[in-house]
C-alpha positions in Angstrom: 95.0 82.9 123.4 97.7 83.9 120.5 97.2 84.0 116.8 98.5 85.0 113.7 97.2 87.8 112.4 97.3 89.5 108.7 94.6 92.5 109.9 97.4 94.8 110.6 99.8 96.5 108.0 102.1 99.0 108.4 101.8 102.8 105.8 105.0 104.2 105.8 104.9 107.6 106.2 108.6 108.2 105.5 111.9 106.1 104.5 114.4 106.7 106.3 117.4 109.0 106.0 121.4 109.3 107.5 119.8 111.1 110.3 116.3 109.8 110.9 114.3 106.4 111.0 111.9 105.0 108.7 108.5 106.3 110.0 105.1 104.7 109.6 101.4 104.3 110.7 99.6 100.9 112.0 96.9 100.5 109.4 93.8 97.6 111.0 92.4 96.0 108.2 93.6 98.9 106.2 91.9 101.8 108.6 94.3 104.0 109.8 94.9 103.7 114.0 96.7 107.3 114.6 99.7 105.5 115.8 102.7 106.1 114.6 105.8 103.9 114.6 109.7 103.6 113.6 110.2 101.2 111.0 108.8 100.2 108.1 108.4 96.8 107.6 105.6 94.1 109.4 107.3 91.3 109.7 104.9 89.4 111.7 101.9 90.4 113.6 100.2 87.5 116.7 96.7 89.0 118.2 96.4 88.5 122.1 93.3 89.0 124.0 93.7 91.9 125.1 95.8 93.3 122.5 98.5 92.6 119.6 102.2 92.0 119.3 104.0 93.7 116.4 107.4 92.1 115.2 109.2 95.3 112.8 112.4 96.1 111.5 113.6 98.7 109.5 114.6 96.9 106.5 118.6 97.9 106.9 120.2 94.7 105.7 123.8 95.0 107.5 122.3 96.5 110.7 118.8 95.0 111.0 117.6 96.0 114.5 114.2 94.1 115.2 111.7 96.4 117.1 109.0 94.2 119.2 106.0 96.4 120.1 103.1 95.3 122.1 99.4 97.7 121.8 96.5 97.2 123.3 93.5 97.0 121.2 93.1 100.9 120.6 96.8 100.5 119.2 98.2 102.6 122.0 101.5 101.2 122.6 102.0 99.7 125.9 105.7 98.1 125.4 108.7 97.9 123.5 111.9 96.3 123.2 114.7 96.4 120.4 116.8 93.7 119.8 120.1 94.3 118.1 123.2 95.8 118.2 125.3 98.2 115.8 127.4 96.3 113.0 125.4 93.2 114.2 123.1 91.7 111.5 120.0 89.6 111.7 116.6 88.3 110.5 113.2 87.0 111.9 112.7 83.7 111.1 111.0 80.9 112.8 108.2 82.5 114.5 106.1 79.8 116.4 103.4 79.9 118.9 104.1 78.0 122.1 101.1 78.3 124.6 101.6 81.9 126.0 105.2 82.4 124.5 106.1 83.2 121.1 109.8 81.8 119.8 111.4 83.0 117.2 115.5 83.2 115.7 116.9 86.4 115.1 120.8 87.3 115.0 122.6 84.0 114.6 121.0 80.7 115.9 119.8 82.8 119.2 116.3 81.2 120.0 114.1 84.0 121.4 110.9 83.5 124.1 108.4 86.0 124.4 105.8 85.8 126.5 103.4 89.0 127.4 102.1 89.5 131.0 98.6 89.9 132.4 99.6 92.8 134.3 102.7 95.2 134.3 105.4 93.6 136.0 108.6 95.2 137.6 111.5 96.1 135.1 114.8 96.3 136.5 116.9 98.4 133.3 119.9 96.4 132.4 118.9 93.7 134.6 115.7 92.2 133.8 116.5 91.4 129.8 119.5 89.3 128.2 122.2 91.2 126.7 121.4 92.9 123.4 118.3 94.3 124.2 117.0 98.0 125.1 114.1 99.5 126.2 113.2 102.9 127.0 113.7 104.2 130.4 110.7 102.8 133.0 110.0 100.4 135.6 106.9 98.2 134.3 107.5 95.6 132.1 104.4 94.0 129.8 106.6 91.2 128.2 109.4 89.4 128.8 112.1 88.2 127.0 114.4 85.5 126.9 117.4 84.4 124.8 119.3 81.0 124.1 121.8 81.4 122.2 123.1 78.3 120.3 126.3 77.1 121.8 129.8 76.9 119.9 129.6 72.9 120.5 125.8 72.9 118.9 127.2 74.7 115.7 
């Protein structure tokens, strides 16, 4: 089951700089966890049973990557996926629970589904997630993603 969760905050450790990303630490219920993280602001957070989902961007206004983590419970990160592209622009909005998906809008009217996975899955790099998205190198997979972006006639 997915929820909402205001438990977790993010301390950042440093802003960022020409050459280097924001950098900060995922704080539970304002304990440090040891991990550390790039970007700075939490813009949503959804508990899982077996972990958490962490929706983060770096505050950059006219190049706003979002970062979508996924930790287990010990915050040891398990996943991650950045969503953007450079000169591109964009901001998290609508973020709804759907049974085991989570939708949200980010860069235009693109509608976004989520959904994590019980076990690792297969991850086929530049094949197994819709364009504008980038992991780091591997083969296992812990969430997938989905986009639909809004048509020119739906406008």
């Amino acid at each position: 089951m997915m929820n909402f969760t205001d438990s977790i905050t993010l301390h950042i450790i440093h802003e960022d700089t020409e050459f280097t990303p924001a950098k900060s630490e995922i704080l539970f219920e304002a304990t440090p966890t040891g991990t550390f993280i790039e970007g700075k602001i939490l813009e949503k957070a959804v508990a899982l049973d077996n972990g958490y989902l962490l929706f983060i961007t770096d505050d950059i206004p006219e190049e706003e990557f979002l970062t979508v983590l996924l930790c287990n419970k010990k915050f040891e990160l398990l996943d991650k996926a950045l969503i953007g592209s450079a000169m591109s622009t964009g901001d998290l909005r609508d973020v709804q629970l759907h049974g085991d998906e989570v939708h949200f809008r980010f860069i235009g009217d693109t509608v976004w589904r989520l959904r994590p996975l019980a076990h690792p899955a297969l991850r086929l790099p530049l094949l197994s997630d819709p364009r504008g998205v980038s992991r780091p190198l591997g083969l296992r997979q812990h969430f997938t993603l989905h986009a639909e972006p809004k048509r020119a006639s739906q406008r």
